[in-house]
N, C-alpha and C positions, 0 to 999 in steps of 0.2 A: 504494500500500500504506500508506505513512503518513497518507497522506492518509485514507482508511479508519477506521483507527485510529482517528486524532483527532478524524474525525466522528463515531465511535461513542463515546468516550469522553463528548464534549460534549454528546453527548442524550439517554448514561447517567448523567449526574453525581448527580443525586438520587438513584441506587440506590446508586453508590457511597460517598458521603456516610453512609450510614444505618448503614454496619456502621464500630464504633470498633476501633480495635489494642488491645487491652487492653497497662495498663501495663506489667506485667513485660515485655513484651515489648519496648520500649524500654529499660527498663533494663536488660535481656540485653544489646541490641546497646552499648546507653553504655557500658557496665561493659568492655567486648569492646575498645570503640576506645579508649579509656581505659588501657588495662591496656598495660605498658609492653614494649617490645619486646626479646627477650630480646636478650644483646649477643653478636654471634660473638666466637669464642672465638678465640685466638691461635693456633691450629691454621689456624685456617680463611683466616686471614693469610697465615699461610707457604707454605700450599698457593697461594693466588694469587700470589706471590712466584715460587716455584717455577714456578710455570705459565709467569712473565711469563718469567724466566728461559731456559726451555724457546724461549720464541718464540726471542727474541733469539738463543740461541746456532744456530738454523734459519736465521734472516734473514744472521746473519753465515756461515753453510756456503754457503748457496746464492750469496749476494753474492759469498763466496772464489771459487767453482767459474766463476760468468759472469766475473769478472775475470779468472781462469786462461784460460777458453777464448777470452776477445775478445783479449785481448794475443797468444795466439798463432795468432790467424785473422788477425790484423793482419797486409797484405802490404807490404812496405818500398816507397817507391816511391823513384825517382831522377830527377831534371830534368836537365833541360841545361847549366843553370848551375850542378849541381854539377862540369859536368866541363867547360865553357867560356864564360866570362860572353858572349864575342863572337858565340859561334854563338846563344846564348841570346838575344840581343839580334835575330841574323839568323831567328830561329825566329819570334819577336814581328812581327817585320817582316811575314816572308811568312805567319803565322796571320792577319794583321790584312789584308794584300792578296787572299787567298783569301777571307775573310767576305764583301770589298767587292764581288769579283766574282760571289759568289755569289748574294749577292744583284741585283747586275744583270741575272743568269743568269733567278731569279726573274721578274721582272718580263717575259719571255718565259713562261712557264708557260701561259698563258691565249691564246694566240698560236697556240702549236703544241704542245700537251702530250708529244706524241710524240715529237718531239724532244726536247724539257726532260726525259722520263723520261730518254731515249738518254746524254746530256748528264748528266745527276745520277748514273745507275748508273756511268758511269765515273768519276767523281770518287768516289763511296761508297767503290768497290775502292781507289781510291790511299790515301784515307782510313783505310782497313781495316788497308793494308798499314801505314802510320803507324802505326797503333795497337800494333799486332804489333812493329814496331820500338820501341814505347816501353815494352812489358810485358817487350821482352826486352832492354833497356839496365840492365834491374836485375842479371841474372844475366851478362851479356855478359863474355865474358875481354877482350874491346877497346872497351871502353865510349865512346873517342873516334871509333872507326870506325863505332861504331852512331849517334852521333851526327851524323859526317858523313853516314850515311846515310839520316836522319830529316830535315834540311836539304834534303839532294838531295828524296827526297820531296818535300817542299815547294813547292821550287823546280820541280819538273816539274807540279805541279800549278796551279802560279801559270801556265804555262806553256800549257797545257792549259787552263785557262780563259779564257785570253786567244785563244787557238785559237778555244773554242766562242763567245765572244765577236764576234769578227771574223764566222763563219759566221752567227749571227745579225744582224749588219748588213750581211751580203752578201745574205741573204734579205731584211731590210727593203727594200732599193734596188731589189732585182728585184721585190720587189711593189709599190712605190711606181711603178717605171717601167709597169709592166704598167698600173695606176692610171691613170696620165697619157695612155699610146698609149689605153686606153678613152673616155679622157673627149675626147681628141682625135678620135677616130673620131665 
């Protein structure tokens, strides 16, 4: 399209050439952009004032309202080491011995998937149930007994993966043996 244009332009030029603007007609437009721009008025000030004002007191309602609602959507939480640095300490212990195992557990996945589901859905549930014990140590009337009993968790879980642990290396031997009577054959 522009392209068009320009071509038609360029191999119109002598026709356009031929007709002149007569003067006044630039002096209309000089006179036009020349002439000085009237000045708003101090009304017209106060109204943008006003306006800006308008935002501002919106920005700070709405800003008030989300700060009202986050502070009190905000859910208190409570740890272990608010109510015993030792168990906290033994929590650390056994979260950090379950990761290990877990991931040993992992490295089986690819092995026997079917079991490694078997194996992870039971741990999920213990998990689960931990969790439940930790949402409900905020509200608990015996907040040390939900404590011991988030430890206990733990501990049966470390427990239990050392379980499925062992059954995974009782399975390795019996397929390694199986391995060796074939190649022996």
């Amino acid at each position: 399209m522009k392209d068009k244009l320009s071509r038609f332009v360029i191999e119109n030029r002598e026709e356009f050439d031929e007709f002149d603007v007569p003067a006044e007609v630039w002096g209309k437009i000089e006179s036009k952009l020349n002439a000085a721009k009237p000045k708003k008025s101090i009304n017209d000030r106060v109204i943008k004032v006003g306006f800006l004002l308008k935002i501002a007191a919106t920005i700070i309602v709405v800003a008030s309202f989300g700060l009202f609602f986050w502070i009190h959507n905000i859910k208190p939480t409570a740890e272990v080491a608010d109510f015993d640095p030792d168990l906290a300490k033994q929590q650390v212990h056994y979260a950090s011995l379950i990761e290990m195992k877990r991931n040993e557990i992992k490295t089986f996945k690819n092995e026997d998937p079917s079991l490694y589901k078997e194996f992870s859905s039971e741990i999920n549930k213990m998990e689960s149930n931990y969790e439940k014990l930790q949402k409900d140590l905020i509200n608990s009337p015996n907040p040390e007994e939900t404590v011991k009993a988030m430890i206990r968790n733990l501990q049966i879980q470390t427990e239990v993966l050392s379980q499925q642990l062992n059954i995974i290396q009782q399975i390795k031997k019996v397929k390694q043996q199986q391995k060796d009577e074939t190649k022996s054959i």
